[in-house]
N, C-alpha and C positions, 0 to 999 in steps of 0.2 A: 913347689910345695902345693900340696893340693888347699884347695877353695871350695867354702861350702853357699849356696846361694838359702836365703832366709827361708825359704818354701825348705831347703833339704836338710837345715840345720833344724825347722823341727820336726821332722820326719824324725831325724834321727833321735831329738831330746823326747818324745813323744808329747809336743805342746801343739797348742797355734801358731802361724806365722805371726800371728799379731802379738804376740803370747812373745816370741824373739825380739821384735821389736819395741816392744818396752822395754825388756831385759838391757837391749842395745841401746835404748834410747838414756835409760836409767845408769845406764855405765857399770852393768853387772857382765856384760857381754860386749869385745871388743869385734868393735867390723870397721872395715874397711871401703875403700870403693875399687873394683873393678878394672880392666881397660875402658871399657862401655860405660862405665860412669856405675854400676850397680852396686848396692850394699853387699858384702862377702864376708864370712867370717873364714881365717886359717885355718886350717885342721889342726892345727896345733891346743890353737888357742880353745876349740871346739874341742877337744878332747879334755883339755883340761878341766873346762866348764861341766861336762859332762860327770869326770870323776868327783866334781866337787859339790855338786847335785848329788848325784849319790850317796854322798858322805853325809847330805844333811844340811852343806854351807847354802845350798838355792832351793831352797823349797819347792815342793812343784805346786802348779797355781791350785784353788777352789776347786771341786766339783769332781765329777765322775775321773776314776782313772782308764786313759785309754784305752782299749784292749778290742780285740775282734773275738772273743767270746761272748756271746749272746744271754746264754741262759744263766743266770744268778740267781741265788737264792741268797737273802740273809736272813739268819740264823744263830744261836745261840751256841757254841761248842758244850757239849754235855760229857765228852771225853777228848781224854790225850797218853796216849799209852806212849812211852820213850825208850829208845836201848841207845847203844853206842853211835851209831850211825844213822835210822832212821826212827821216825815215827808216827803212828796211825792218832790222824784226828775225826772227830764224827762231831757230825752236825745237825742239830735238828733244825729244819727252816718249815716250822707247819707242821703239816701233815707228813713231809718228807724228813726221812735220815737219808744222809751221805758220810760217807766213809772216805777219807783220803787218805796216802801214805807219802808223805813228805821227809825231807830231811829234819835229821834234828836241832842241822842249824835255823832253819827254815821257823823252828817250831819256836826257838829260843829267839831271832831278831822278831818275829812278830809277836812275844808274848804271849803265844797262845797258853790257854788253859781253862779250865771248867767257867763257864758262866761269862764267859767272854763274847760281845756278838762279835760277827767275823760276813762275811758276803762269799758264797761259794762259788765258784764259775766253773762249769763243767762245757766243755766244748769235746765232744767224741767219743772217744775215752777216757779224758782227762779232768781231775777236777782241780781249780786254781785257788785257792783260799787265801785271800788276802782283807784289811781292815776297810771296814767304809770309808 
């Protein structure tokens, strides 16, 4: 059964390792020890943790969320056009609009809609719109 070491378990949750370790310490997150004596979490159990994070049951900690996009703006949503499938959001952050084309589940779990601030991350060609 695969074994995740606390450096890879938050790699993968996208936390700190110390950020696991409380989790673990706290009794939200089950680890184990090693052959070597080291802290390890299951993949089992790391999966499950994960899905339940997601759901909402572990919050993820204070402050910025992870990401390797660079450039953010936030900004105020001033539109949100919807159809079946997809939907165009704009932003104004300043001086700048930005245009994105999202799903419209995308549009419907974040609440987007008029007057809403929102932080846009454009990395390429991409732009990422998620909540501060």
């Amino acid at each position: 059964m695969a074994s995740y070491s606390i450096g890879q378990a938050a790699r993968l949750l996208g936390v700190s390792s110390e950020t696991v370790r409380r989790w673990a310490d706290g009794g939200k997150l089950g680890m184990e020890r090693d052959g070597a004596g080291r802290r390890v979490v299951e993949g089992v159990a790391l999966a499950r943790f994960a899905q339940e994070r997601g759901a909402g049951l572990h919050a993820v900690p204070e402050g910025d969320v992870p990401t390797s996009v660079r450039n953010s703006f936030v900004g105020i949503v001033t539109g949100v056009r919807v159809d079946d499938v997809a939907a165009q959001v704009e932003v104004q952050a300043g001086p700048h609009r930005l245009v994105s084309l999202v799903t419209r589940e995308a549009v419907e779990d974040l609440a987007l809609d008029v007057g809403v601030t929102v932080t846009a991350r454009v990395k390429s060609t991409s732009v990422h719109i998620d909540l501060p």
